[in-house]
TIVEXSE-509426 format. One line per 5 residues: number of its first residue (from 1); their letters; for each residue x, y, z of C-alpha. Coordinates in Angstrom, 2 decimals. Layout:
# residues N
NUM	a	X,Y,Z; ...
***
This chain:
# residues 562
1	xxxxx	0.00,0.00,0.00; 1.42,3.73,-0.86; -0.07,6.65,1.03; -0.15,10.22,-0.36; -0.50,13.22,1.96
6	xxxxx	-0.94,16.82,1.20; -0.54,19.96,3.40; -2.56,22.96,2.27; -0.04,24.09,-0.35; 2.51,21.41,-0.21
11	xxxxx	2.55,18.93,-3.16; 1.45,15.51,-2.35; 4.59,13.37,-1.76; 4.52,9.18,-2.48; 5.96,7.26,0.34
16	xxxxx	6.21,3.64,-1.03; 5.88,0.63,1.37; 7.52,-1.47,-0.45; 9.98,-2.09,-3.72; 7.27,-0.72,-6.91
21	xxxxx	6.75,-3.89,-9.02; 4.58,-4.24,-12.15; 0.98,-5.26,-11.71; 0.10,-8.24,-13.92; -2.89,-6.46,-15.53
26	xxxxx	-4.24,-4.44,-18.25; -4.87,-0.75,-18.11; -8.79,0.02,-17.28; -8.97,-3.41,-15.27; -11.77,-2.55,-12.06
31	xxxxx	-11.34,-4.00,-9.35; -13.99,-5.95,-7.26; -15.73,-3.17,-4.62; -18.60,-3.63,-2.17; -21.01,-0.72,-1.56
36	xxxxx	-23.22,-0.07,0.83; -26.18,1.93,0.75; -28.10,3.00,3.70; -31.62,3.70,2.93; -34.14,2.65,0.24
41	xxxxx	-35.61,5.97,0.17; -35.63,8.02,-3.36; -31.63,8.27,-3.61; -31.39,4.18,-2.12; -33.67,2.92,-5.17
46	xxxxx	-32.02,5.21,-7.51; -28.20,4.32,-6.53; -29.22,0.54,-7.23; -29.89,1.96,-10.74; -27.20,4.23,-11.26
51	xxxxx	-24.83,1.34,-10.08; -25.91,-1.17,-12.91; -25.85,0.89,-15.89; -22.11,2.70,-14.29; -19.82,0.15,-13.15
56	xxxxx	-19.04,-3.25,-13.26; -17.51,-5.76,-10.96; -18.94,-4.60,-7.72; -22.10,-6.22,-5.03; -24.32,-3.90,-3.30
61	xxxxx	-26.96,-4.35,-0.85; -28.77,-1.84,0.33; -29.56,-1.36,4.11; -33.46,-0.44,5.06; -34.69,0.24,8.61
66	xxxxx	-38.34,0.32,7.42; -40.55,-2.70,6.60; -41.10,-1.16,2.92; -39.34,1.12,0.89; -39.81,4.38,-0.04
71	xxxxx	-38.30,6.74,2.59; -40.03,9.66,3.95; -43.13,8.51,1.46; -43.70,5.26,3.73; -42.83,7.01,6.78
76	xxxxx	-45.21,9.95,6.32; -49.23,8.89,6.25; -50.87,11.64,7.68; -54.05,12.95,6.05; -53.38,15.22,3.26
81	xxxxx	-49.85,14.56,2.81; -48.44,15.46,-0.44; -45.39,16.56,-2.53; -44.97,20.41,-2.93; -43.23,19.44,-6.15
86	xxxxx	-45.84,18.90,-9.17; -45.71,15.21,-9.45; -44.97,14.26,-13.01; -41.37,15.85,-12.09; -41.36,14.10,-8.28
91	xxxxx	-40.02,10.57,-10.47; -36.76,9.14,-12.19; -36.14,10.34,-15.22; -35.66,7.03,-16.26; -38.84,5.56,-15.08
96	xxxxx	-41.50,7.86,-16.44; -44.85,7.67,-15.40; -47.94,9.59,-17.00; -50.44,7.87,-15.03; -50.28,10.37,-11.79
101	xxxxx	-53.36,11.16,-10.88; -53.35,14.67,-9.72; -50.85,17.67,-10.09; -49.04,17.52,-6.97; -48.89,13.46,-6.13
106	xxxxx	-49.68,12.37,-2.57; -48.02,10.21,-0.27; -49.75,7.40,-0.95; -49.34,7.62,-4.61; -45.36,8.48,-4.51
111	xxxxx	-44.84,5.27,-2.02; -46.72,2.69,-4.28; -44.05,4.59,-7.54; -41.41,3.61,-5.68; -42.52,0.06,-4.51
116	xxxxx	-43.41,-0.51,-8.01; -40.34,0.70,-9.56; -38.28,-1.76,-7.28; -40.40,-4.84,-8.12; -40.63,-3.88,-11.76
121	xxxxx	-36.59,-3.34,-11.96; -36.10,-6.12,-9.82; -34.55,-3.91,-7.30; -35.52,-5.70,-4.00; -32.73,-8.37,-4.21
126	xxxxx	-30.32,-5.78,-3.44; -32.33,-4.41,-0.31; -32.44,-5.90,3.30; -35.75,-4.16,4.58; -35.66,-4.04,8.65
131	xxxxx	-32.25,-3.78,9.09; -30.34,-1.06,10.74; -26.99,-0.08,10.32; -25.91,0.62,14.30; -22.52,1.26,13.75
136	xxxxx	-19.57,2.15,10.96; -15.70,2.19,11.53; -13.26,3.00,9.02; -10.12,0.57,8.58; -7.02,1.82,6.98
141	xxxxx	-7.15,-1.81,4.65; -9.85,0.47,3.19; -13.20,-0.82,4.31; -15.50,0.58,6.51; -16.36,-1.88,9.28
146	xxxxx	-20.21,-2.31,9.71; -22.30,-3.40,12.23; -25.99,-4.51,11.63; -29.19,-5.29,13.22; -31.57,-6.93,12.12
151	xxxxx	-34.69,-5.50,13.48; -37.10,-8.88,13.26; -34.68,-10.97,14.87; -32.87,-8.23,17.14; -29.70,-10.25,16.03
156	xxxxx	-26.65,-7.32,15.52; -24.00,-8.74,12.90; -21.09,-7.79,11.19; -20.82,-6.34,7.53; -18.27,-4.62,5.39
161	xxxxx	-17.74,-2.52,2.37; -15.19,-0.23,0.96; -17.63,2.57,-0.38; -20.33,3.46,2.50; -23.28,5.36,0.98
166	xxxxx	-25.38,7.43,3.72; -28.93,7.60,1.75; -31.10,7.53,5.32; -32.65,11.16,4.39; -32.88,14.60,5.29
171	xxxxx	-36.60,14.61,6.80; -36.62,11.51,8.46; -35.55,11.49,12.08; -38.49,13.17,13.68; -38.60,14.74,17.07
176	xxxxx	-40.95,16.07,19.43; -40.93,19.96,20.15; -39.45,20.75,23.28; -42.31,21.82,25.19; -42.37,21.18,29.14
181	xxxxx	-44.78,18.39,30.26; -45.70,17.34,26.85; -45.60,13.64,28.18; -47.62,14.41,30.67; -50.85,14.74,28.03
186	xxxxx	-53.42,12.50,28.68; -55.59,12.28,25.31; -54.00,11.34,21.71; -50.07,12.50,21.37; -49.36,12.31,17.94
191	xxxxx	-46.29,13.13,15.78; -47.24,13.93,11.99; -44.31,11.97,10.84; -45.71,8.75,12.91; -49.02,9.00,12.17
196	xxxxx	-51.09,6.26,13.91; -52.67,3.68,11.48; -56.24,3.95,12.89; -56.27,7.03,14.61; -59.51,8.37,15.01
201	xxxxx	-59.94,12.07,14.87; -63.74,13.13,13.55; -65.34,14.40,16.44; -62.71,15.14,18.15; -60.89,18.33,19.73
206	xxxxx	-57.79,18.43,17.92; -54.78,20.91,18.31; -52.15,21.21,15.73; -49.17,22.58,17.15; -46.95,23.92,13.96
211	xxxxx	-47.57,25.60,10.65; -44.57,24.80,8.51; -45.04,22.38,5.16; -46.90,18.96,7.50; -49.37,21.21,9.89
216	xxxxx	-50.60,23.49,6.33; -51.45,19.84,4.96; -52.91,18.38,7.79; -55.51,21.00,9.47; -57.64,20.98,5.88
221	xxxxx	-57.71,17.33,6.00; -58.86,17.61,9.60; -61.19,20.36,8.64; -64.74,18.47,6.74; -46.66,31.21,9.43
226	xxxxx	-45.81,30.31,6.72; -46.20,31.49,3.04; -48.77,30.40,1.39; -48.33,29.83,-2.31; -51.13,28.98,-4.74
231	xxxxx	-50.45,25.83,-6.89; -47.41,26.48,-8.94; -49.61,25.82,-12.44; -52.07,28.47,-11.31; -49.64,31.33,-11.45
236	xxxxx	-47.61,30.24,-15.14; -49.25,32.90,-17.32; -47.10,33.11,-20.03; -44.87,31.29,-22.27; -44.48,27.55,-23.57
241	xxxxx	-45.67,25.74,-19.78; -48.90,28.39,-19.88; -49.65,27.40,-22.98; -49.25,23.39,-22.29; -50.94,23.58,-18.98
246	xxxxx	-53.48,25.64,-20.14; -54.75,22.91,-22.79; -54.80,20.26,-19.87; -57.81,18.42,-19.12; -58.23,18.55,-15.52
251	xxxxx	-60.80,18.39,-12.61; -60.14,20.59,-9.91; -56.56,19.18,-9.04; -56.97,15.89,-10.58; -55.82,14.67,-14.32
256	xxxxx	-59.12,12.88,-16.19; -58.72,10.09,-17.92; -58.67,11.60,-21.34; -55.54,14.00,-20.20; -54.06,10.75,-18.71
261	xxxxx	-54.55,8.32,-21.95; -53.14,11.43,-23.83; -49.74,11.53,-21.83; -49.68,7.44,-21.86; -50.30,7.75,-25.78
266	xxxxx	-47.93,10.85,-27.02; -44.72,10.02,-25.21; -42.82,13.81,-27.37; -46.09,15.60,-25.72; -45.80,13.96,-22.31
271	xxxxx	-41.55,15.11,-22.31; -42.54,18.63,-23.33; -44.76,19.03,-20.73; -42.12,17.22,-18.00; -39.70,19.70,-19.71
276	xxxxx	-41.58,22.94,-19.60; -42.53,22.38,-15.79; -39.15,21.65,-14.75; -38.18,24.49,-16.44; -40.43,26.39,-14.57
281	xxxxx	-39.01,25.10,-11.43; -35.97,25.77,-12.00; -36.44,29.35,-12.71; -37.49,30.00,-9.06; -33.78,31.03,-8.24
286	xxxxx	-34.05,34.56,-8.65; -36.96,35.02,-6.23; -34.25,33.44,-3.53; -32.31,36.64,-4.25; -32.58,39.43,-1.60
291	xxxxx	-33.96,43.10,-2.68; -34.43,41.32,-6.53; -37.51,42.90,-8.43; -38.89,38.83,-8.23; -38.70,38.84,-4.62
296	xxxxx	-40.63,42.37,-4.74; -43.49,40.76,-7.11; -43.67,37.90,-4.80; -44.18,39.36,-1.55; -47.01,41.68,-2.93
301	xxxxx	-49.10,38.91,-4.71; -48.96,36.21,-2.12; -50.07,39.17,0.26; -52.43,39.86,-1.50; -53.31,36.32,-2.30
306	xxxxx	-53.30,35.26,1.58; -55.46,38.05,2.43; -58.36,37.38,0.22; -57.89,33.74,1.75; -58.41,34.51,4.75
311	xxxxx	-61.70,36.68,4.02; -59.47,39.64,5.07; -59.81,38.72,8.62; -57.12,41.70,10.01; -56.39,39.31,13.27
316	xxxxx	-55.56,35.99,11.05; -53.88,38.01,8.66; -51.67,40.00,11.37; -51.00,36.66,12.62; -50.17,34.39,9.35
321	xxxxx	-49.22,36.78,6.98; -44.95,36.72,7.26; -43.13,39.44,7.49; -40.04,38.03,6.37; -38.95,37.42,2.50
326	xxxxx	-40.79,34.99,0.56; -38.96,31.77,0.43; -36.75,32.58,3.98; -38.98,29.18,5.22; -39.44,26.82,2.14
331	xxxxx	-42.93,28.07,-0.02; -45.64,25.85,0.79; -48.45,25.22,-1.43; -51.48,24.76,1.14; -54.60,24.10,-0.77
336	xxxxx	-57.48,24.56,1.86; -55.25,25.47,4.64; -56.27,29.36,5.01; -59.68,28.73,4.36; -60.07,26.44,6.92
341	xxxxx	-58.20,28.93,9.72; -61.84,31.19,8.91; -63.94,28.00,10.13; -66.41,28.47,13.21; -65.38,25.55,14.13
346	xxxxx	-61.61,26.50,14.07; -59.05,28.56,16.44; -55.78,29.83,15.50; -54.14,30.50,18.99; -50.74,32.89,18.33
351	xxxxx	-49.84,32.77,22.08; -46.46,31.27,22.95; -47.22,27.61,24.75; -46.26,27.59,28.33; -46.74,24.23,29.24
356	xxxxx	-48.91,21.41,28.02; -50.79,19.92,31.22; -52.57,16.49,31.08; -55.98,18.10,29.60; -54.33,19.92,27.32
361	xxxxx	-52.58,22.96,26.46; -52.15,26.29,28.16; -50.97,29.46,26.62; -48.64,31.76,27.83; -51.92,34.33,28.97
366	xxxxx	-52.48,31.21,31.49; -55.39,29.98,29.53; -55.53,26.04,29.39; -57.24,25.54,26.22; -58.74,21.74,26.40
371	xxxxx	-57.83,19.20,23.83; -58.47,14.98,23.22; -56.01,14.91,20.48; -52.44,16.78,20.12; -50.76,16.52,16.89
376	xxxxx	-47.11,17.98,16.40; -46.48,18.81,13.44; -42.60,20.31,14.59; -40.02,18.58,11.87; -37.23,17.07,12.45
381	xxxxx	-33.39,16.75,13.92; -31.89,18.98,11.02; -28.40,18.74,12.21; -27.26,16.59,9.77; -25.61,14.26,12.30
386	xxxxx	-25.61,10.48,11.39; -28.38,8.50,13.31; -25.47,6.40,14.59; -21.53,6.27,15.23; -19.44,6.71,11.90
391	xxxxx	-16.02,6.62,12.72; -13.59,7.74,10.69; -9.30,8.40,10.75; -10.28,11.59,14.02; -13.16,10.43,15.68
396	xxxxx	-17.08,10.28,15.39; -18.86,11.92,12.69; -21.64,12.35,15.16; -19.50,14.21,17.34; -17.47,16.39,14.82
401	xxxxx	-21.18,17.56,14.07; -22.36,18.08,17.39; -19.35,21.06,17.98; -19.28,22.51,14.60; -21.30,23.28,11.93
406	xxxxx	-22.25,20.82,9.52; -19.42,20.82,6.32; -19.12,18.59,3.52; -17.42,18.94,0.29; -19.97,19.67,-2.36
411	xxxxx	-22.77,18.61,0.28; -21.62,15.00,0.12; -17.88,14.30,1.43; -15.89,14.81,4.31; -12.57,14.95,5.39
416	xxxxx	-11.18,12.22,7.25; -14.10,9.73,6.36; -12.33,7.96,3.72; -14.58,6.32,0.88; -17.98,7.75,2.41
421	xxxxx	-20.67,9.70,0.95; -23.74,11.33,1.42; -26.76,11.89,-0.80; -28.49,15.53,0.96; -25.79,16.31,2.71
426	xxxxx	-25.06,20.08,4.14; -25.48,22.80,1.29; -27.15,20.51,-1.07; -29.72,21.92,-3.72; -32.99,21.24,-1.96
431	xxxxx	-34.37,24.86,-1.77; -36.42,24.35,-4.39; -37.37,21.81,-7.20; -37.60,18.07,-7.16; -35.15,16.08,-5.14
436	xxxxx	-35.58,13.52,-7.53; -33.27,15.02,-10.26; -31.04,15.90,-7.35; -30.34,12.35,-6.37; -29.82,11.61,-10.11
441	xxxxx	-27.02,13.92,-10.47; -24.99,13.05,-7.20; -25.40,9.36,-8.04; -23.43,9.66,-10.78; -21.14,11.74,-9.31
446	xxxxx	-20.14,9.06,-6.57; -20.33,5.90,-9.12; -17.76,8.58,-10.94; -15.84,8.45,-8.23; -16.09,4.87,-7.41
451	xxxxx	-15.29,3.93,-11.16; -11.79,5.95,-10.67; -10.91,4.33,-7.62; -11.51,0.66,-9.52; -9.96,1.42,-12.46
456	xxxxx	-6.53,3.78,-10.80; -5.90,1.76,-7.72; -7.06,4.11,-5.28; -7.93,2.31,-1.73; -9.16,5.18,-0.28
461	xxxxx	-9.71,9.35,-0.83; -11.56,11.49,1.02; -11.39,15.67,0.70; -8.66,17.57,1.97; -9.30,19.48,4.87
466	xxxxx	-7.86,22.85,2.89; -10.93,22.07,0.02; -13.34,21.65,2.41; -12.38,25.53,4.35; -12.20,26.98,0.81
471	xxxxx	-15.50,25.78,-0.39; -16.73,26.45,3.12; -15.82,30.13,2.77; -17.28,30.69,-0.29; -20.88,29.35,0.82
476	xxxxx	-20.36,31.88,3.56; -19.78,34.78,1.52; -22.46,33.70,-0.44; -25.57,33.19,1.92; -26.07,36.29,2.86
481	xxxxx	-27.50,37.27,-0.63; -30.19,35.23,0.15; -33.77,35.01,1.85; -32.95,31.95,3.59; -30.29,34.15,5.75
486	xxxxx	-32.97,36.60,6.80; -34.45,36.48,10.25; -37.04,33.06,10.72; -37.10,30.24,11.70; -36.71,27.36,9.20
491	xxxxx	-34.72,23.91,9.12; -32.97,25.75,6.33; -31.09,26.93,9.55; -31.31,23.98,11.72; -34.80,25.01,12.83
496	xxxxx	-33.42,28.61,14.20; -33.94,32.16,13.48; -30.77,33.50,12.62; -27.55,31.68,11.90; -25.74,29.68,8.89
501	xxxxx	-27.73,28.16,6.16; -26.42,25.03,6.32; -29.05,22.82,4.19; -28.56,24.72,1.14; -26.33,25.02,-1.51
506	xxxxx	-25.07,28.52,-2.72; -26.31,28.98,-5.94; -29.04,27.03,-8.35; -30.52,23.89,-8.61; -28.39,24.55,-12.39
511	xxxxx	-25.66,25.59,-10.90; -25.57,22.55,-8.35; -25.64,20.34,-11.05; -22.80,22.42,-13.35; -20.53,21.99,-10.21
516	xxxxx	-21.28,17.67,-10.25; -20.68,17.91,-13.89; -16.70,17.04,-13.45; -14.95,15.31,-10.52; -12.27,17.73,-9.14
521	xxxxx	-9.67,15.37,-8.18; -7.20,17.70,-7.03; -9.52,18.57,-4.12; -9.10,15.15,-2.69; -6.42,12.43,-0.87
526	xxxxx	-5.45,9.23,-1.61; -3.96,5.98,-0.38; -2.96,3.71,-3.75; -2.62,0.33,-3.30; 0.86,0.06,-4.66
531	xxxxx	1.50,3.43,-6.28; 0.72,6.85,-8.41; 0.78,4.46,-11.81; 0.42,1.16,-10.34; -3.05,1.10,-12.35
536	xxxxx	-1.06,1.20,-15.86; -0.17,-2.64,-14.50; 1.37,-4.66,-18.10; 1.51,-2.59,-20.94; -1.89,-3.63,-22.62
541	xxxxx	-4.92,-1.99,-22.30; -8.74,-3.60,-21.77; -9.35,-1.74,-25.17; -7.59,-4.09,-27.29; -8.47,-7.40,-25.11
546	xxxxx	-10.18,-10.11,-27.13; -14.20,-9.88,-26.76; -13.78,-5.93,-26.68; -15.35,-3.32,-28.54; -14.21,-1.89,-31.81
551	xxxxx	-10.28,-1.61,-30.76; -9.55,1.09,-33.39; -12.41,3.45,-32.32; -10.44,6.87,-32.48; -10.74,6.30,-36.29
556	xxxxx	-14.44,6.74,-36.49; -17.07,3.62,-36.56; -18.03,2.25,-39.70; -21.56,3.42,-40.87; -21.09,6.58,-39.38
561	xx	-20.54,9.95,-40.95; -17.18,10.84,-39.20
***
C-alpha cells in the first residue's frame, strides 16, 4: 500500500511501502468493490440503478430500517400529505410515469411509484428491509467496518464494504418539540411523521401545534406562518408551460382520464410538458435573491393572495401573513389550509405555549385551552448528524457535528471519512425543485468516483481538509444574498432564526448540477494500493483485449458519418 499526503499548499509526496513492481494487468482493469447503501428511500432505489448501468464488478446491498421502501413517502401517512413538487417531475427520469393522478402526487401515490419501480426493476434483491446499520468504523485496509441489526430478529452482525453510501434522508428522524410536560398529556399524542394507522380524529378536539409544510397539509384534512403559495400551475401565465398547462384536461386538481390516456399515448407531448414544468421550477432562483424585483413581485401577490384567503380577517392576517422574505422558510403550497383557519369551528391560537398539562394545552396568557387529540407537526433533527456512530481516521462523525457546523465537500464528502458519501448532505440543492433530479445527479457523481478508484488503484480518498475551508468560505460569503439568511425560523437553519444556512447550496438547482458535472480530483487524498501508476499494471490496455469493442475506435465507426 502507498499513502499520499498533502498539506494545504505542499505537493502531495509518495511514500512507497515497499519495492514498486509491475501489476500483472491491463490498463482500465476494475477492481472488485462492495457498496453499501443505507436507505431505500428516493436516492437508495435510484443508486441501485445508477450502479448497474455505471460500473461493473462490484455487489451492493442496500440497508433499510423500514418494513417497505420508499423513505419519507412510507414514513409519512398523515391525512393530506403530499409533494410540494408537481408530481410528473417528483419521479426518475428514467422511469416515467404519465399515469399520476393529480398535479401535486400524494403520499400514498409516490410510495406505491417507488414500490413498483423496485419490483418492476427487480430492485428488491439488493435491499435488506428491517435492518439497521448501528454502527460504521473505518479501517485503513480500506473498508468501513459495519455493524448490523436486524430489526425482526434483534440479532446485531457484522458487515463490510469499501464505499459506504449514507442515503437515510434529510426529513426523516423526527422529534418532538421541546415543550415542558408534553408527556404528561393525557388524550392522543401524535407526531405527523408517525401517524397512527387507525387514529380516530372526527369528532374530536384536535390541536395542531406547527404551521410549517406537514401542519398546512394536515388542518384541511382535519377540517370536513408560513407562506402560502397557490399551486405552482395556477400562477404560469405566459410562455411555452402556460400554454401546455393551459390545454390540460383537468378536474379541480386531478388529471381525467382523457388528459391521462393522452400523456400514456404521445410520449414527445408527455416530455414537453415534463420539460416545460421543470423548467419552470428551476427558474425559481431569482426570487431566492434578496432586494431582486422577483422577490418584490412575490411578496405583494402572495399578500395579496393570503389576504383574500383569509376573508381579510385583520387578526388571522396579522397573525399568518410573514413578514419576512418569501422563500426565507421553504414556499408551501397549502390548498385549503387558510380557508379552513376562517372556520367556526376553528381557532388559531398565536400565544407562545407555556406548558402542556394532562388536559391539554395552556398558553402563555395562562389559559388552558382543552384538547383529546395533540398533533405535532414540529419537523425534524436537522443537524445533519448520522443517526449512529461513523467513525472515521479523528473520531465520530456524530461528534465532529455536534461542535461545529455541519461541512461537507460539495454537500456530500468529508474529510477524514475515507470512501464515504452522502446523498443531501449540508449545502445541497434542496431549496427548491424536485429532489428527484437531485439524487440523479450526485449518483453519478459518486459511481464517478467509485469507477476511478476501480480502475486507478485508489484504496481510499476522502477531501482535503484545505478544500473543504475553501468551499466552506465561499458558501459563507455567499448566503447572505439570500432570503434563507434573513431572520425566521426554518430547518434551512437547523430550525433557528438567525444563523448559517447550512441545508442549502449557494447557488441554483443549475448551478448545483454544473458543479457535479466534473470530478475535481485535485480537491481530494489518496492511499494507492501500490502506487501513483500502479493502475497502468502490463503494458496492454482492456481496449484491445479479445471480446472488446471496436479496438480502433479513435478512427471513427463504420456506418457513421465521421
Amino acid at each position: 500500500m502507498v499513502s499520499e499526503t498533502a498539506g494545504a499548499a505542499a505537493a502531495r509526496v509518495t511514500i512507497p511501502d515497499t519495492p514498486y513492481t509491475i501489476l500483472e494487468q491491463p490498463l482500465g482493469t476494475e477492481s472488485h468493490v462492495r457498496i453499501v447503501t443505507i436507505g431505500a428511500g428516493a436516492s437508495g432505489i435510484n443508486m441501485i440503478r445508477t450502479l448497474r448501468t455505471s460500473l461493473t464488478n462490484y455487489t451492493h446491498i442496500v440497508y433499510e430500517k423500514n418494513p417497505k421502501v420508499g423513505g419519507t413517502w412510507y414514513e409519512n401517512r398523515y391525512p393530506g400529505c403530499k409533494c410540494d413538487i408537481p408530481a410528473h417531475n417528483y419521479q426518475y427520469s428514467w422511469k416515467p410515469n404519465p399515469e399520476w393522478n393529480s398535479f401535486f402526487g400524494s403520499a400514498e401515490e409516490i410510495e406505491a411509484y417507488f414500490c413498483g419501480v423496485v419490483e418492476e426493476e427487480d430492485f428488491g434483491r439488493e435491499i435488506k428491509t428491517e435492518h439497521r446499520v448501528v454502527q460504521a468504523r473505518w479501517n485503513e485496509k480500506g473498508v468501513w467496518e459495519l455493524r448490523i441489526e436486524d430489526l425482526r430478529s434483534g440479532i446485531v452482525f457484522d458487515d463490510y464494504c469499501h464505499f459506504l453510501l449514507n442515503a437515510s434522508g434529510i426529513l426523516n428522524n423526527w422529534k418532538w418539540p421541546q415543550i415542558p410536560g408534553l408527556h404528561d398529556f393525557k388524550g392522543d399524542l401524535v407526531h405527523s411523521a408517525n401517524w397512527p394507522e387507525n387514529f380516530e380524529y372526527p369528532g374530536r378536539k384536535v390541536a395542531v401545534i406547527g404551521n410549517g409544510s406537514s401542519g398546512v397539509q394536515i388542518v384541511p384534512a382535519l377540517q370536513p406562518g408560513n407562506w402560502i403559495a397557490p399551486p405552482s400551475y395556477k400562477t404560469w401565465k405566459s410562455g411555452k408551460v402556460a400554454e401546455i398547462l393551459g390545454s390540460l384536461d383537468m378536474d379541480g386538481e386531478n388529471f381525467t382520464p382523457k388528459q391521462i390516456e393522452k400523456f400514456k399515448t404521445s410520449p414527445e407531448y408527455y416530455l414537453e410538458f415534463v420539460k416545460a414544468v421543470e423548467e419552470q421550477i428551476n427558474g425559481r432562483f431569482p426570487m431566492m435573491l434578496k432586494d431582486s424585483e422577483r422577490q418584490a413581485q412575490a411578496f405583494k401577490l402572495l399578500s395579496i393572495y393570503m389576504t383574500t384567503l383569509l376573508g381579510n380577517d385583520k387578526l388571522l392576517c396579522k397573525a399568518l401573513i410573514p413578514s419576512f422574505a418569501v422563500g426565507c422558510r421553504r414556499l408551501t403550497p397549502g390548498p385549503g389550509y387558510l380557508e379552513s383557519l376562517t372556520k367556526e369551528n376553528v381557532r388559531v391560537v398565536t400565544e407562545n405555549i407555556a406548558r402542556v398539562v394532562p388536559t391539554g394545552i395552556e398558553i402563555a396568557t395562562g389559559e388552558v385551552v382543552e384538547v383529546d387529540s395533540l398533533i405535532c407537526a414540529t419537523g425534524f433533527d436537522l443537524s445533519f448528524r448520522p443517526r449512529f456512530p461513523v467513525i472515521g481516521r479523528k473520531g465520530n462523525l456524530q461528534d465532529l457535528w455536534t461542535e461545529n457546523l455541519p461541512r461537507a465537500y460539495m454537500s456530500c464528502a468529508v474529510p477524514d471519512f475515507p470512501n464515504y458519501f452522502m446523498f443531501l448532505g449540508p449545502n445541497s440543492a434542496i431549496g427548491h425543485g424536485s429532489v428527484i433530479t437531485i439524487t440523479e445527479h450526485i449518483s453519478r457523481y459518486i459511481c464517478s468516483i467509485i469507477q476511478k478508484c476501480q480502475t486507478e488503484g485508489i484504496l481510499s480518498l476522502s477531501p482535503s481538509h484545505a478544500a473543504l475551508s475553501a468551499y466552506s468560505e465561499h458558501i459563507d460569503a455567499f448566503m447572505p444574498r439570500t432570503v434563507w439568511s434573513e431572520t425566521c425560523r426554518s430547518w434551512f437553519k437547523n430550525g433557528k432564526e438567525t444563523g448559517p444556512v447550512t441545508a442549502l447550496h449557494p447557488g441554483s438547482r443549475i448551478h448545483w448540477f454544473h458543479m457535479l458535472e466534473m470530478f475535481r480530483g485535485e480537491d481530494f487524498e489518496y492511499v494507492y494500493e501500490r502506487g501513483r501508476f500502479g493502475y497502468l499494471g502490463n503494458g496492454f490496455s482492456t481496449k484491445e483485449l479479445e471480446g472488446g469493442e471496436d479496438k480502433t475506435w479513435y478512427l471513427g465507426t463504420l456506418g457513421a458519418n465521421n
